[in-house]
N, C-alpha and C positions, 0 to 999 in steps of 0.2 A: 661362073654360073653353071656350064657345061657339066665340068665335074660334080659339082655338088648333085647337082639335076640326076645325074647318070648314078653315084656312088646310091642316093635315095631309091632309085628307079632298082637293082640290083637288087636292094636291100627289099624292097617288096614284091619282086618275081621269086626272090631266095625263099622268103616266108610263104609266100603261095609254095611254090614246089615246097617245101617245108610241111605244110599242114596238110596237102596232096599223100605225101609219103606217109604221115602218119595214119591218113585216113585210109590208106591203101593197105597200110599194114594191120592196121586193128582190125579191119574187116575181113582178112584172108586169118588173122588168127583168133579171132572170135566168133566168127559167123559158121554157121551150116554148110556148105554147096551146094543148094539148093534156096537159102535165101535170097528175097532178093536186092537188101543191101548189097550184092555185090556188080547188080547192073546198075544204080544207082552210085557206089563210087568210080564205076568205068565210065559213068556220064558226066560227071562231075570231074573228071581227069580230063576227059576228052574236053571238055567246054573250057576247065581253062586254060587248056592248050590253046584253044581259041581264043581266047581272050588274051593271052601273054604276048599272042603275036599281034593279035590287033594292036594292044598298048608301045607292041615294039617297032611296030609301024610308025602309028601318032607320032612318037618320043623322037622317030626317026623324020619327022613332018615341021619340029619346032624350028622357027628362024630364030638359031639360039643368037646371030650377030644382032641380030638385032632388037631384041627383046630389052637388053639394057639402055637404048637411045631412047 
């Protein structure tokens, strides 16, 4: 159950950092330097960095023994 739980867990930190990177980059090669799309994707990085690690908390919080009993 651990694995499965964790290979899923991966697979949707990988897609966040995934659509993070995309959004990081269309905005540095699309945008102005002066827009402010670009404080807006540095909030949006930051936050969910915050959020990756709270999940990576939780994930780290499961009583994975005993969740099958």
């Amino acid at each position: 159950m651990f694995s499965i739980a964790l290979i899923f867990y991966f697979l949707f930190v990988a897609s966040h950092i995934a659509f993070a990177a995309v959004a990081a980059y269309h905005t540095n090669k699309y945008t102005a330097p002066s827009d402010p799309a670009r404080a807006v994707t540095t909030i949006f990085i930051a936050l969910s960095l915050i959020t990756i690690s709270i999940s990576a908390f939780l994930f780290s919080r499961v009583p994975w023994e005993t969740i099958l009993q």
